[in-house]
Structures are given as structure tokens and as C-alpha cells.
C-alpha positions in Angstrom: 0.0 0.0 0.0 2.7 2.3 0.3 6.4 3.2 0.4 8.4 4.2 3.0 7.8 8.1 2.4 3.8 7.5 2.3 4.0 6.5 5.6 3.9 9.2 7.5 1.0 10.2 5.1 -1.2 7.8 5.5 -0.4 7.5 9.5 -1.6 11.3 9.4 -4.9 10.5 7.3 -5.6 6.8 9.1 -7.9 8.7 12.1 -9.9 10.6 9.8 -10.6 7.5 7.5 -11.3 5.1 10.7 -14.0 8.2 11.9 -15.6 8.1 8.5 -15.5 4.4 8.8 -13.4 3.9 5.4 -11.2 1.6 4.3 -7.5 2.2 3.2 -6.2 0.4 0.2 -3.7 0.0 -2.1 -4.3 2.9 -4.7 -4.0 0.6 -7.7 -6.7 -1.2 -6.3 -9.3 2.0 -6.7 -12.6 1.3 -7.8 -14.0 4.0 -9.4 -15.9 5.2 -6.1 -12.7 4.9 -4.5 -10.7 8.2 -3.2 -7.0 7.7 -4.1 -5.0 10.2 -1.9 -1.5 11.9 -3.5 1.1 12.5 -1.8 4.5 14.8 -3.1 3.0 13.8 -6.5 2.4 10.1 -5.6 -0.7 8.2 -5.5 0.0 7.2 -1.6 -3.3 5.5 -0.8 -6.9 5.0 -1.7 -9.9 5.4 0.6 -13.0 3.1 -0.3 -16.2 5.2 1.7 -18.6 3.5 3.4 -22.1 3.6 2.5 -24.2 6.1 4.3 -26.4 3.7 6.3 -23.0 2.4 7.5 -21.7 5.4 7.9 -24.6 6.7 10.5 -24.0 3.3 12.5 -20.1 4.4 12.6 -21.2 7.9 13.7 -23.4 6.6 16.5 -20.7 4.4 17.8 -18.3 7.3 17.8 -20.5 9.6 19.6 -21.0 6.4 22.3 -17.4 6.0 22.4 -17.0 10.0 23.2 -19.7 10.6 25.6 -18.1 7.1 27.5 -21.7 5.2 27.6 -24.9 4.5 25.2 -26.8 7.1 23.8 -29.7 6.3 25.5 -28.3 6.7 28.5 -27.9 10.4 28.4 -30.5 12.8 29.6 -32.6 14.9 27.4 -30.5 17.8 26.8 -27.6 15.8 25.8 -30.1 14.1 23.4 -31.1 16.8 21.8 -27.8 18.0 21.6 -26.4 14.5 19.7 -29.3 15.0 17.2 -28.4 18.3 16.3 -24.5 17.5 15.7 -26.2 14.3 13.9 -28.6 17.3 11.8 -25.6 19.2 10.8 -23.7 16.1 9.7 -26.5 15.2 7.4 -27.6 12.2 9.2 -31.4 12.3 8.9 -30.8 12.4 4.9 -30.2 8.9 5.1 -33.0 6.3 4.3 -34.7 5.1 7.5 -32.3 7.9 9.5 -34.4 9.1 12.1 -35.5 5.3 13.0 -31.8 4.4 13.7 -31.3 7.8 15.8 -34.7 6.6 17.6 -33.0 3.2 18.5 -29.7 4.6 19.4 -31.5 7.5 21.7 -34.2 4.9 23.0 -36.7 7.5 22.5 -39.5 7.8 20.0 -39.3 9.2 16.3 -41.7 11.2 17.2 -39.3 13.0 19.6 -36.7 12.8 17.6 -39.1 15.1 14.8 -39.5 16.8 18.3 -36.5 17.5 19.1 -35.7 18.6 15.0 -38.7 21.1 15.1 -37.4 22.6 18.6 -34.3 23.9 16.7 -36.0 25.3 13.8 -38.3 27.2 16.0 -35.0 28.5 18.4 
């Protein structure tokens, strides 16, 4: 996947491509869906993307790992706050989003709409 002088490269773009929920490989095995990274002029690496269904599930699990314990575990406020983030990341896009923020929250869809109206009105 890489030369000595990619390492350093691909070290520095690993945590970004582990909190999408990509995979690194070899750039000259690219798809055409596939991301291939340059570096100094050199294809280094190549980033296959996750889907975006998989890539909510990977988002929820971050934002578990961050706030130390599940997401329905947190109080309202914190709730409301982890929808927005997930809002502003595009999350509720996704088919059958707000169902899998539901599950994750262990609330309602209905109060996750709830919670999306509250911060168009603010």
C-alpha cells in the first residue's frame, strides 16, 4: 500500500478515515468510487467510503465512544444536543435515518421530529 515516504501520510490520514469508517487500500486497487489520496506527487493511498447507512451506524458508535456510555443513556439535553450534531452532519438524509437515531437515543421518532422542530423554531 505504500512506500516508506507514504508512511507518515497515511499514519496522518488513518484517524480521519477510521471516523468516517473507510477503508484504506492499495491505490491501484481504486474502484471508481474509491478516493486515491496523492502525496508529493504520488498516488500514496486510496480510501474506499462507506455507505451512508454504514456510515450513521459508525457515527453513533463514535459519539457512544465520546460521551463514555450508550446514547440512551444520556439525559434529554444531551439528546437533543447529539441530534443536532447528527442534523448538521447530514444524518437524517439517510434512508430510514431518524428510525436508527430513535433506536440509538431509546426515544420515539416522534421526539426525535420533536427534538428537530425545537431547533427550527429556536
Amino acid at each position: 500500500m505504500s512506500t516508506s515516504g507514504d508512511e507518515a501520510f497515511i499514519a496522518a490520514v488513518k484517524p480521519l478515515v477510521d471516523a468516517m469508517g473507510g477503508e484504506m487500500i492499495p491505490p491501484d486497487e481504486a474502484g471508481t468510487d474509491d478516493v486515491v489520496l496523492a502525496w508529493e506527487g504520488v498516488d500514496a493511498v486510496a480510501v474506499r467510503l462507506p455507505q451512508l447507512a454504514d456510515s450513521l451506524d459508525h457515527i453513533l458508535a463514535a459519539m457512544e465512544r465520546r460521551k463514555g456510555r450508550p446514547l440512551a443513556d444520556l439525559d434529554r439535553k444531551a439528546k437533543q444536543e447529539v441530534v443536532r450534531i447528527l442534523e448538521a452532519r447530514g444524518a437524517f438524509s439517510v434512508r430510514h435515518g431518524v428510525e436508527t437515531v430513535a433506536s440509538a437515543l431509546g426515544v420515539s421518532r416522534f421526539t426525535v421530529y420533536n427534538y428537530l422542530n425545537r431547533e427550527k423554531e429556536a
